[in-house]
N, C-alpha and C positions, 0 to 999 in steps of 0.2 A: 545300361541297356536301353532305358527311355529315350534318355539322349541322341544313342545311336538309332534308331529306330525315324526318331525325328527328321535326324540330318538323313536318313534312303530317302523318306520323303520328298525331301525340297530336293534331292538332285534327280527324283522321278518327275517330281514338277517342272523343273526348268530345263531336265531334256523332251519334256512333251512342248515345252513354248517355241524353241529351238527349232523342233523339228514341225510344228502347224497343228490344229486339229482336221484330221480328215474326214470325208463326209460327202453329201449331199442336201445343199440346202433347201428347207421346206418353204415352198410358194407362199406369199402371202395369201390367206384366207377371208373371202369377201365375208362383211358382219352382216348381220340379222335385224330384220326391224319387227317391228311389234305395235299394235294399235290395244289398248284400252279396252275395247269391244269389237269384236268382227263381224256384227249383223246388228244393225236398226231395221226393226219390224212394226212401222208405222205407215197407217196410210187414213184417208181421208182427215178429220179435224186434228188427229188427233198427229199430225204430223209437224217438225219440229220448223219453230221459226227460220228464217233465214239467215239470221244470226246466229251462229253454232258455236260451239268449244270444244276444240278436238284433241288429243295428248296422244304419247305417242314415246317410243326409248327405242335403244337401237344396242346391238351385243358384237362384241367381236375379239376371239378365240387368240388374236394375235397381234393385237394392238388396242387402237382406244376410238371411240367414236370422237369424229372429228366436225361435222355438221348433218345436217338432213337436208333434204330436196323435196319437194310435195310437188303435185301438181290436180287440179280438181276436173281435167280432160285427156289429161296427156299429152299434149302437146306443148302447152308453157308451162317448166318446170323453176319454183322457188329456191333458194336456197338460204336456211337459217339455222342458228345454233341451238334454238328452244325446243322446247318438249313438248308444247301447249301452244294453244291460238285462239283466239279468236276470232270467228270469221264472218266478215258480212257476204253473203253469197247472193251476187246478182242474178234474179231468172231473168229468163227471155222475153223480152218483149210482149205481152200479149200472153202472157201462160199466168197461173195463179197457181200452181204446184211445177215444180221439177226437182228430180234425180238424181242427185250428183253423183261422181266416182272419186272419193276421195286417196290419195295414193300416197304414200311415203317413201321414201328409203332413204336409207343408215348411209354415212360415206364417212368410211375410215381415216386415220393419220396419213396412210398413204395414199392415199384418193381415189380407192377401190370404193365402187357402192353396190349396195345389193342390188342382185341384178332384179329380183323378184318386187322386192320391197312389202308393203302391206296394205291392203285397200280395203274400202269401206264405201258400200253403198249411204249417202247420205239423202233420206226424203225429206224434202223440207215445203212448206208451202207463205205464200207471201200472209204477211200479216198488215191490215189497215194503215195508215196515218192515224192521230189525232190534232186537234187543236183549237184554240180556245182563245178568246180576248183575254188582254189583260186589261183590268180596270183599275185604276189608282183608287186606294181607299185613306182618305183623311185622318189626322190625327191631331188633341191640341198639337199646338207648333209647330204642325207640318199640314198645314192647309193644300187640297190639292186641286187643282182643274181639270174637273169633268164636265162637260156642261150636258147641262139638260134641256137647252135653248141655245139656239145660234144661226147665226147668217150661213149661206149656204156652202163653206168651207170647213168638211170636217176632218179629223184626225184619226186613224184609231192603230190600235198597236195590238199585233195577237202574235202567240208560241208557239210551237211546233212540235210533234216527237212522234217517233214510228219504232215499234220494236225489233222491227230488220237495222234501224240504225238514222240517224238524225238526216243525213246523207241522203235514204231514200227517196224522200221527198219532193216531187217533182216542183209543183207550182201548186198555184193558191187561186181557189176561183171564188169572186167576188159577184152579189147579188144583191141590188136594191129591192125589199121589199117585198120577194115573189123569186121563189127558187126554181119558178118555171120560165122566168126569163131566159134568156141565150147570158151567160156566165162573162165574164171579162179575168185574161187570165193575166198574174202576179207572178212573178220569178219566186221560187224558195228562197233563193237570198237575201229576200229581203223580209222584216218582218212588222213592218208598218207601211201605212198610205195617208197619203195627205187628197181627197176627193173633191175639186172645187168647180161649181156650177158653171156650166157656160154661159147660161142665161138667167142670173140671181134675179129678175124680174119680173122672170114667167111663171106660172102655177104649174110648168114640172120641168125638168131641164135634165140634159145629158150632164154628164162629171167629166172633168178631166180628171187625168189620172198623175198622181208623183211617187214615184215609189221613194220609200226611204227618205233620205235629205236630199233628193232631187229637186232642182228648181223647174227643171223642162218637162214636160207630161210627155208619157206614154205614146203613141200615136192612136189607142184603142181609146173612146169610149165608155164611161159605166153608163145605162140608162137605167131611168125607174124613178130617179129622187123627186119626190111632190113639196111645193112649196107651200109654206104656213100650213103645215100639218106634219105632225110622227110620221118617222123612218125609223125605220130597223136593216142594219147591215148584215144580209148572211154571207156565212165565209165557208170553204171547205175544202180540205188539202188532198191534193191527189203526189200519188207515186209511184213511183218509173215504171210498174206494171202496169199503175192505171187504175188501182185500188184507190177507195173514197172514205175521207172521213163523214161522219154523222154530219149535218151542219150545223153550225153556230150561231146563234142569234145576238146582236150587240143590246143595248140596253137602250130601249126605244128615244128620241132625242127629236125634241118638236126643231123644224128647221125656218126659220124665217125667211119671208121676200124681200128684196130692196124694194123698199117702195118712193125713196125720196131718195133726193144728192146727200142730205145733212144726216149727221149720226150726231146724238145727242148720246155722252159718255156719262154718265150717272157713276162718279167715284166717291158720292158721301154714304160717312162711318154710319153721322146721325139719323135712327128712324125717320123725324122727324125732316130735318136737313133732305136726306133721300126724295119725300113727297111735296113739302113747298119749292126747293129746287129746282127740279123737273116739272111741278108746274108752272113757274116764272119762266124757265126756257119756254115751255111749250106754247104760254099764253104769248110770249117775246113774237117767235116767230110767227104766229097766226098773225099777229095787229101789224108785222111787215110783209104781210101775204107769201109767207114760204109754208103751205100746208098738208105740203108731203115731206117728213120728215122718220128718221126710224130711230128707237133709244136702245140702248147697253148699260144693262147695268153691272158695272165690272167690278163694285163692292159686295154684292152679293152673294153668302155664303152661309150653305146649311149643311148642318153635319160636316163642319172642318171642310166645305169643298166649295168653292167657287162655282159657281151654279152657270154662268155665261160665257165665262173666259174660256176660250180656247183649250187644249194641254197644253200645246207651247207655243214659245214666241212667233216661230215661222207661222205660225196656221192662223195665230191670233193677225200678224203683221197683213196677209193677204185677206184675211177678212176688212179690216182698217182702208187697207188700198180700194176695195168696192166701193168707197164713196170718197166725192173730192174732197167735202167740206166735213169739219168734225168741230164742235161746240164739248170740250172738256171740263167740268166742274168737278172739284171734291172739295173735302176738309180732310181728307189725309193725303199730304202732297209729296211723302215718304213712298208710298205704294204707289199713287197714280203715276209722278216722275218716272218711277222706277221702270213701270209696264210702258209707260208714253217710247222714253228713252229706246227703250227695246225694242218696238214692234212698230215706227213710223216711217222709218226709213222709207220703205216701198210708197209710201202715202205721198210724203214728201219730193220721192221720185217724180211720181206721177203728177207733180203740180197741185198736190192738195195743199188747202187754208186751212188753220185751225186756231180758234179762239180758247184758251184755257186757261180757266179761273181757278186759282190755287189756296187753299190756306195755310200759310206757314206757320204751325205753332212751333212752341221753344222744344220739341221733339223732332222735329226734322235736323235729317242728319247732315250736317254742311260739307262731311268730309265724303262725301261718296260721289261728286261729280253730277248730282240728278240735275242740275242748271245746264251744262255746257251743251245743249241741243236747244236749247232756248234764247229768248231776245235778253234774258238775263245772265248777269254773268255770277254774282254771286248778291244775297244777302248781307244788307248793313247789318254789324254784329251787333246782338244786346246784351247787355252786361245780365251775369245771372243772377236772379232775382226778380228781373224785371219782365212788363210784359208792353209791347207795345201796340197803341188801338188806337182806333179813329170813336170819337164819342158819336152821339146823336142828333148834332147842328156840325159837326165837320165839313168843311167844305173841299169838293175834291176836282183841283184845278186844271183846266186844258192847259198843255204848252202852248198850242196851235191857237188861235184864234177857228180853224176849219171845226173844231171839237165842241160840244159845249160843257160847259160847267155845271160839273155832277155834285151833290151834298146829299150825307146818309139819311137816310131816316130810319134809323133800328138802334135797340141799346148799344152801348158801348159793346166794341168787338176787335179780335185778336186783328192785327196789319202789320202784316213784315214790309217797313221799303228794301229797296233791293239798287245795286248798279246795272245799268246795261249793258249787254257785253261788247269788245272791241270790234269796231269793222274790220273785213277783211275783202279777201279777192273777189268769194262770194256772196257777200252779205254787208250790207248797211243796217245800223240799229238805232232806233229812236225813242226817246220817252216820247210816254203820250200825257201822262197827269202826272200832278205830283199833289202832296196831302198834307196838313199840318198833324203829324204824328203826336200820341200824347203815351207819356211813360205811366207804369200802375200808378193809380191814383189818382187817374187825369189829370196828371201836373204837364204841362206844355217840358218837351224838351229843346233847347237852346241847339239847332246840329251845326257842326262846325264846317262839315261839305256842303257844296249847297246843293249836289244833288242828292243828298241821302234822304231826302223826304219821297222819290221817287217810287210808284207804286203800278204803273201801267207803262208798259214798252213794247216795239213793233220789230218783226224782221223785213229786211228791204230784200229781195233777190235785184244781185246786179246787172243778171242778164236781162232783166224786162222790168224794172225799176218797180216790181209792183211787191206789194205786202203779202206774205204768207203765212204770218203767225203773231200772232198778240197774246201778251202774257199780262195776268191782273194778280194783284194778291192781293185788291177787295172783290170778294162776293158782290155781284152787282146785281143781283137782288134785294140788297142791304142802301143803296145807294141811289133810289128816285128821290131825294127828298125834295130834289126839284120839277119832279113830276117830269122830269125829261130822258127818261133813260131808254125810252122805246128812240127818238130823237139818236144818242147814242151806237144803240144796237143799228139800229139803220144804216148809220156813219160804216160803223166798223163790221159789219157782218157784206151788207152788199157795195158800199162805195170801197171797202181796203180789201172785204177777203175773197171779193166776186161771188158770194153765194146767190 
């Protein structure tokens, strides 16, 4: 009976396939959207930023939601697959609250959408900018360059952020000194300036402006900067309403005048070194009548921070370029090379001379290239163990007869000789002295080159056959013992470097 029963069925079945199902088909039915909340009831502060988050689902009785469509006027309509957003909502020009009408609707598999959809008054009001310098802060083994003193090239670096959204933010208005100056205005784009005096000579001068790693200024103006006295940089960000941040004060930073052609670069480690050094230069140049002169001290460091030095190279490099003539001394020829190498180019550009007295001890690194901008090309090697010095009757010989003959008067002391480096299209290189070198122990060493006694060498430029740079690796401080080293300085400071 089951059997039978089964088999009526399937031949009711497959005379109903046979013959069609008949009918009238039901229209597609447009789906339904839905907003999370239908009324924001906010007004004056307490109104929501511009940045909003809005969610949002959509229902449909006869298929399946297939995207949504929003639009916050009605007239440009979105289209996306999410339920949520986040929105950054631009007001208009010149308003500080508006209105929105926020709208959704649901669009089915078959690309029916609600016709109605769901809307939402959105009040929202604009919210400030902030921002703020950033200040590098020191650490052992990560020493950093702030300076608290400098030639009239400065750096400075600040952040940005606006809680309508990073974007907001129009531009950045800049102010020496006095926020009641007329403002000089900065792209948002960018988030650093490089500000360099037009007149580093006067007691107050206009800035050029470089935004970013520009080399070409602005065509605006900063005014306000006073020379040989504290400055302070306010800053303060505006955005695309026209809303203002608080202002910012940079951390006050005495600015120096040029007052001479010669910059005297002070790179010694030793306390001591540091004070009779710089006074040897300074008495040098006085007894050969050069008595405007200006010093850097670019060893100088407190609290893990370089107190002088620029932040970085570019800003250091165009500070270097304000003067033709630069007189280089250290006893650490690791660091000073290292800053030399990096920031003289523009100096050199510009037809500067520069005399730099180096000390090489058996820590200087040979493999890092700090020679190859120099009349040197590399240091004679010393066997380790040893140390090589000139004693205190060393005699320290001209090539030239034009030179005179220099001998120490100070104890025994560290003297790397070195070779000169090759000529080329640009450059001719010369020794100037050579020394009777002595290994530890003051024992005479036997050298088998004959120039590896060489300790003082010159660069020639080939386009005007004059001298541009003179490299020592005796401290010639160390070295009147002939009472003649002002003689010397003479030679090589105004007959080779033009100073």
């Amino acid at each position: 009976m089951k059997q039978y029963i089964k088999f009526a069925i399937i031949i009711l079945f497959a005379s109903a396939c046979r013959s069609g199902i008949k009918g009238n088909k039901n229209p597609n039915k447009a789906p339904r959207t839905f907003l999370t909340c239908d009324t924001i009831n906010r007004s004056g502060n307490n109104r929501l930023s511009s940045q909003v988050r809005l969610q949002w689902w959509g229902d449909d009785a006869d298929g399946y939601i297939a995207s949504y469509k929003f639009s916050f006027d009605g007239i440009i309509w979105l289209s996306t697959n999410k339920q949520d957003s986040t929105f950054n909502l631009q007001i208009p020009p010149g308003k500080d609250t508006f209105d929105f009408r926020f709208t959704v609707k649901a669009v089915d598999n078959m690309g029916l959408e609600d016709p109605v959809g769901a809307s939402l008054g959105v009040p929202v009001k604009n919210s400030a900018p902030v921002i703020d310098f950033i200040t590098p802060v020191g650490s052992a083994g990560a020493t950093t360059r702030n300076p608290v003193k400098t030639f009239p090239v400065l750096k400075y670096y600040w952040q940005t952020d606006d809680p309508d959204g990073a974007t907001d933010v129009d531009y950045i208005e800049l102010f020496f000194n006095d926020t009641n100056n007329v403002p000089v205005i900065v792209s948002a784009n960018y988030n650093e300036v490089t500000l360099a005096a037009k007149d580093p000579n006067k007691n107050t001068s206009d800035c050029n402006i470089l935004q970013g790693s520009k080399q070409t200024p602005s065509p605006n103006l900063l005014k306000g900067l006073v020379l040989d006295a504290s400055n302070t940089l306010y800053i303060r960000a505006v955005d695309k309403v026209g809303a203002k941040s608080a202002y910012k004060a940079s951390q006050n930073i005495y600015v120096k005048k040029v007052h001479g052609q010669v910059l005297l670069v002070n790179g010694m480690i030793s306390s001591n070194g540091k004070i009779t050094s710089q006074q040897f230069y300074q008495d040098a140049l006085k007894n050969i009548n050069i008595l405007y002169y200006d010093t850097l001290l670019s060893s100088d460091v407190q609290n893990n921070n370089y107190t002088e030095l620029a932040p970085d190279n570019q800003t250091q490099a165009l500070i270097f370029a304000l003067f033709p003539h630069i007189i280089w001394f250290t006893d650490d020829a690791n660091t000073s090379l290292n800053l030399a190498k990096k920031t003289l180019n523009t100096f050199f550009a510009n037809n500067g001379t520069i005399l730099l007295s180096a000390t090489f001890n058996s820590s200087f690194d040979t493999t890092a290239n700090l020679l190859d901008f120099t009349p040197a090309r590399q240091l004679v090697y010393m066997p380790q163990g040893q140390t090589y010095r000139l004693n205190n009757t060393s005699n320290i010989n001209a090539v030239s007869s034009s030179w005179p003959n220099l001998a120490s008067n100070s104890p025994p002391f560290v003297c790397r000789p070195f070779y000169k480096a090759d000529n080329n299209q640009n450059y001719n290189y010369e020794y100037i002295y050579n020394a009777l070198i002595n290994v530890s122990g003051n024992i005479n060493k036997a050298w088998q080159q004959t120039d590896s006694t060489n300790v003082m060498a010159k660069r020639i430029k080939t386009s005007n056959n004059k001298t541009d740079f003179i490299i020592t690796s005796v401290p010639l401080e160390k070295i009147n013992g002939n009472n003649n080293i002002q003689q010397f300085l003479d030679k090589a400071l105004k007959t080779e470097l033009g100073f």
